[in-house]
C-alpha positions in Angstrom: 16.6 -16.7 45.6 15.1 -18.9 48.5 11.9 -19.8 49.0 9.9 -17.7 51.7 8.1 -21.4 52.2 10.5 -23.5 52.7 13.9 -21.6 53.2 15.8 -23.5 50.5 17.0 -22.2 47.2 14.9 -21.7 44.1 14.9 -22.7 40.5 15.3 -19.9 38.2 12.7 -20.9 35.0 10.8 -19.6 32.4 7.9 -21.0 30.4 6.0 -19.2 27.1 2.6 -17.5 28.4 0.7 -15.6 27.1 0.0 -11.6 28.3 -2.0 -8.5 27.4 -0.7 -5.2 26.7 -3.6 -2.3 25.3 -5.9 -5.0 24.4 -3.4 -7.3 22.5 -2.1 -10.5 23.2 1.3 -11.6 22.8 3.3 -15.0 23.6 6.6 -13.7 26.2 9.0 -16.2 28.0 8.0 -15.9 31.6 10.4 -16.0 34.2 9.7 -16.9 37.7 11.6 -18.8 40.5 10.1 -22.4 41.6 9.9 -23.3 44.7 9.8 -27.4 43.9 8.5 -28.4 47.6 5.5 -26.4 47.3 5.4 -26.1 43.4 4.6 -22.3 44.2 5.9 -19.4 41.4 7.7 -16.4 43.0 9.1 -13.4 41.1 10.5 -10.3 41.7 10.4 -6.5 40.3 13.8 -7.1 38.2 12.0 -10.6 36.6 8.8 -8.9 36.4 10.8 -6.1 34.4 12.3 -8.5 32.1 9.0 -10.0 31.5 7.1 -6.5 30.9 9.9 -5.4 28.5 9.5 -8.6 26.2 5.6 -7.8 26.2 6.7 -4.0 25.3 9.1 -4.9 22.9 7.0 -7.1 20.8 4.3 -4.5 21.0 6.7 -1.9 19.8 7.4 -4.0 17.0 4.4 -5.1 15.5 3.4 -1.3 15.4 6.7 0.1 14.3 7.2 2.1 17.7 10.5 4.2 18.5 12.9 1.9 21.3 13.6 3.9 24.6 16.5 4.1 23.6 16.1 5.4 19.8 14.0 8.1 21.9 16.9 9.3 23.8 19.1 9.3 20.9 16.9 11.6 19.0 17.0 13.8 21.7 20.6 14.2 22.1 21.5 14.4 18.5 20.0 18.1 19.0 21.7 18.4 22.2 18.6 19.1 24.2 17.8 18.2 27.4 14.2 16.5 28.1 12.4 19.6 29.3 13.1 21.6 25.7 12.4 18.2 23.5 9.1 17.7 25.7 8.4 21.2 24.9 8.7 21.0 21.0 6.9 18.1 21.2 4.2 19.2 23.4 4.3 16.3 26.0 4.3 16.3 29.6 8.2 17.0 31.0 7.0 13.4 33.5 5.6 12.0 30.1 8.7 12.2 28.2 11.1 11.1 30.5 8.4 7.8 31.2 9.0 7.3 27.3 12.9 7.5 27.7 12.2 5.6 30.9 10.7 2.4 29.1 6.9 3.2 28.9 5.7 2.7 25.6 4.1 6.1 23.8 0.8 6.1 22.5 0.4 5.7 18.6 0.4 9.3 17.9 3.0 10.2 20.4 4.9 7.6 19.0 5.3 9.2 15.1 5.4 12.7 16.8 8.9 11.5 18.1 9.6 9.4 14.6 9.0 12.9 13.2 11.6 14.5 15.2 14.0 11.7 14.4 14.7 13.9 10.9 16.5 17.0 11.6 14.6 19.0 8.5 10.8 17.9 9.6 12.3 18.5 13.1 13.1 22.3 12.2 9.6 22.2 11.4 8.4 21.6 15.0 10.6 23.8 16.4 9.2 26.9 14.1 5.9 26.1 15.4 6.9 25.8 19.3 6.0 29.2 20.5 7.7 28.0 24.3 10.7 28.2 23.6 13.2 31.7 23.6 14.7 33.4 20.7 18.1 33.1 21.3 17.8 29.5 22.1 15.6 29.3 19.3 18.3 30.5 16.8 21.0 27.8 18.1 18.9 25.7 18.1 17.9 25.8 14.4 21.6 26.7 13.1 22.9 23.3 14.8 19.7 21.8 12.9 20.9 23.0 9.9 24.3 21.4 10.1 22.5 18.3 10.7 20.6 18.6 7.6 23.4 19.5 5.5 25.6 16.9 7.7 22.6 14.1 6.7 22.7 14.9 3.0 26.9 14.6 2.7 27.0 11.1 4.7 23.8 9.9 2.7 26.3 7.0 0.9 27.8 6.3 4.5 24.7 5.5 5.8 23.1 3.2 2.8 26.5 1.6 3.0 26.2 0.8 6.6 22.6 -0.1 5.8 24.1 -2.5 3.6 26.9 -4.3 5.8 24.2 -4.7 8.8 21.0 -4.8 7.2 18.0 -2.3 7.6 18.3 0.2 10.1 15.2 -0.9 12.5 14.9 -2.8 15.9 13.0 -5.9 15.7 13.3 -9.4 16.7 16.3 -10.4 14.2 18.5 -7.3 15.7 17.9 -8.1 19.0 15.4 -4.8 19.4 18.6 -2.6 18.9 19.2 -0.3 15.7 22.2 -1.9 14.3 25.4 0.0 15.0 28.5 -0.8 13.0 30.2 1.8 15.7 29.2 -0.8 18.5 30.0 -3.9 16.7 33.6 -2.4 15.7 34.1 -1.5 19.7 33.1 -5.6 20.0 35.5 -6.8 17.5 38.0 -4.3 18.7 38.1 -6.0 22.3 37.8 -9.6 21.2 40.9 -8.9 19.1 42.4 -7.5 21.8 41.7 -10.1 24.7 42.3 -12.9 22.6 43.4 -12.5 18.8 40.8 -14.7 17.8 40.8 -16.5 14.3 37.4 -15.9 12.3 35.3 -18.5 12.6 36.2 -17.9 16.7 35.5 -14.4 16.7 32.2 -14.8 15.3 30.7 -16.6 18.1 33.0 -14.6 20.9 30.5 -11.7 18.5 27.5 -14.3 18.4 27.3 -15.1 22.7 27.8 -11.7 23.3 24.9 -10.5 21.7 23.0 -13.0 22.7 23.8 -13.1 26.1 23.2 -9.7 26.5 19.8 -9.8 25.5 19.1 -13.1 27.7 19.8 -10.2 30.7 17.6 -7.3 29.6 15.7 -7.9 26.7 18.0 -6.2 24.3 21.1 -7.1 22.2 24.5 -5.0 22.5 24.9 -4.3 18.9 22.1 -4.5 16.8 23.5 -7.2 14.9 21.8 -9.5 12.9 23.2 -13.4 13.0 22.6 -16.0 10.4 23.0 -19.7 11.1 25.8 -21.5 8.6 27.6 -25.1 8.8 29.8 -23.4 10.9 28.0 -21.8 13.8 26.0 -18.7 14.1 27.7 -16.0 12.1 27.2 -12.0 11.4 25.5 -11.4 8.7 27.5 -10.5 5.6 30.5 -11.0 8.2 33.3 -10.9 5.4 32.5 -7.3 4.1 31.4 -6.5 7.6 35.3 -7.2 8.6 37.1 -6.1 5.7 35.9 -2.8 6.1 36.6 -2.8 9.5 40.5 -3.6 8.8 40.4 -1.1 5.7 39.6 1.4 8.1 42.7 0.3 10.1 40.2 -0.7 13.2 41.7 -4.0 13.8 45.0 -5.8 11.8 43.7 -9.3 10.3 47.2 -11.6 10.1 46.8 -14.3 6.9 48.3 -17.5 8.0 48.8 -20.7 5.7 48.6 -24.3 7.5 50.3 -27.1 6.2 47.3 -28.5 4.7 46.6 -26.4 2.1 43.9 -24.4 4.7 44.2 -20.4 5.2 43.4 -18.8 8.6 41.9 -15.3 9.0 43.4 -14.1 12.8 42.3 -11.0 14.1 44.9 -8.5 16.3 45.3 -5.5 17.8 45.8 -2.5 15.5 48.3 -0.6 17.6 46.5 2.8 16.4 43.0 1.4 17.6 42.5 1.0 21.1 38.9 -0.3 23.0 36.6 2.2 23.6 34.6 1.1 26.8 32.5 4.2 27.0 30.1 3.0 24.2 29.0 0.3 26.5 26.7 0.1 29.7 28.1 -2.0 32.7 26.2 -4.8 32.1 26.9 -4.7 28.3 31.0 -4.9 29.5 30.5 -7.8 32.2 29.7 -9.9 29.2 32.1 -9.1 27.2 33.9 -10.1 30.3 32.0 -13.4 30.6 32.2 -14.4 27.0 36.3 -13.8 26.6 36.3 -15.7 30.1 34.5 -18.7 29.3 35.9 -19.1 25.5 39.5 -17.8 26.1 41.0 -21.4 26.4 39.0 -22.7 23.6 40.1 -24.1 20.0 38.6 -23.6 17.0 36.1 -27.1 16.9 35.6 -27.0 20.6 33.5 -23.1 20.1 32.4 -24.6 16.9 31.0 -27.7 18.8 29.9 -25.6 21.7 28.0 -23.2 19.0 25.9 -26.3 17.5 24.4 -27.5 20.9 22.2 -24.4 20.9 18.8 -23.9 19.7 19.3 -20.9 17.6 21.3 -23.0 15.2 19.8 -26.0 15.0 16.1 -24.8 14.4 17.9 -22.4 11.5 20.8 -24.0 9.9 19.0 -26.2 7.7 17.8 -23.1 5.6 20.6 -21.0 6.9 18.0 -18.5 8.7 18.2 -15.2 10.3 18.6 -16.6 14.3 15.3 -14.5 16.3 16.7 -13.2 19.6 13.1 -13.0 20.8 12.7 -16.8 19.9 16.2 -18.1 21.1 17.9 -15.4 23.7 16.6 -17.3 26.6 17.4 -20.4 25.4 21.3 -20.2 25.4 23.2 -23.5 26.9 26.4 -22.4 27.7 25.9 -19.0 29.0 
């Protein structure tokens, strides 16, 4: 961006500051453009988005607040459209779609829509709606009622994915994303495919992707939580994490024994597996993009070298910590 003082090109930089959101404080990294003749601060409605959303998101967490995102998925798992769930609800149609929109529900809004989020205290609100017609009514409760019955059989596949990933809630450590083994499969899936990456690659390819992601709105792709190891940053609980993917035939993982003793992990292409790029937003598959880009060429040490010049491992790898995105997204070096 150039300056509107002096014509040349500005800085792009953040700093930590302080703002308010519904009487709280909270400490977001700023961004604003420099203009270093006149030492004047410019922004503009997509920085000033990135720095509201930081102020939201923290606010969201520290009160346990459903994600803009978590709202719209509630809403389509009945396979409603927003002027039905508003109804149920009993919000405003211009309301609701401001929640699904980014603006942050009030408190008791907020565990109205929590409610909703299970399908039996959901059949619930739907008894009580008196707006809405019979026959839609009656579809609308039977598809409930699978959902129930649907929740109850899968209840081991969920605690299972609970434990690969960790607990299913957006904060800080997942990037401000529900953790989705379906998303983080899709990720593995094109790494493997792009590049047939050994482990200890793939999990930075997995690590920058993430993070980068949430360097350019706030949010991680995957929900994934990342610990810091002598190696790099790392999924958590990575192992099971990818021997259940390639048990489930998701991606082929090829053993190979060096010379030295040493046994490599490479992952490939399972040829009954292809990426599936419709789980992903634009922005979400230009960094996959990026990140195959700028590692493609890259050995083993060179990502592991590359990995420990950032902040996010060094502050954590001395008690091999949970990485914060809040506390670290903006802070990537190489990307």
């Amino acid at each position: 961006m150039k300056s509107p003082i002096t014509g040349k090109e500005m800085l792009l930089k953040f700093e930590l500051r302080k703002l308010e959101f519904r009487k709280e404080s909270f400490t977001v990294a700023y961004h604003f453009y420099l203009c270093e003749e006149s030492e004047e601060q410019f922004t503009t409605t997509e920085l000033d988005e990135l720095n509201m959303i930081q102020l939201y998101n923290q606010y969201r967490e520290k009160h346990n607040l459903p994600f803009p995102n978590e709202i719209k998925e509630i809403r389509e798992k009945y396979g409603l459209p927003a002027t039905k769930m508003s109804e149920i609800l009993g919000f405003g149609i211009n309301s609701y779609r401001n929640y699904e929109g980014g603006e942050v529900p009030s408190l008791a809004n907020a565990r109205l829509i929590q409610l909703a989020s299970d399908p039996a205290k959901f059949r619930d609100l739907v008894d009580l709606s008196e707006t809405i017609e019979s026959d839609y009514r009656t579809k609308l409760l039977e598809k409930i009622d699978l959902l129930v019955e649907d929740q109850e059989e899968n209840l081991f596949s969920f605690e299972f994915q609970d434990y690969l990933l960790g607990e299913h809630i957006s904060d800080q450590f997942s990037g401000y994303k529900k953790p989705s083994l379906d998303k983080l499969t899709e990720m593995v899936i094109y790494f493997s495919q792009k590049l047939e990456p050994w482990k200890t690659q793939l999990n930075k390819l997995l690590f920058y992707a993430d993070f980068l992601t949430f360097k350019k709105t706030c949010f991680s792709m995957s929900g994934a939580r990342y610990r810091a190891i002598n190696m790099g940053p790392v999924p958590n609980n990575y192992n099971s994490i990818f021997e259940y993917m390639a048990n489930k035939n998701f991606i082929d993982i090829w053993i190979t024994e060096f010379p030295s003793g040493a046994v490599g992990e490479q992952f490939k292409t399972n040829k009954n597996r292809k990426f599936n790029s419709k789980v992903f937003s634009e922005i979400e598959l230009e960094v996959l993009n990026t990140v195959a880009t700028k590692f493609q060429s890259m050995g083993t040490s060179d990502i592991i070298e590359i990995s420990h010049k950032e902040k996010a491992w060094k502050a954590n790898e001395k008690e091999r910590k949970i990485i914060s995105y809040k506390d670290y997204g903006f802070e990537l070096k190489e990307l």
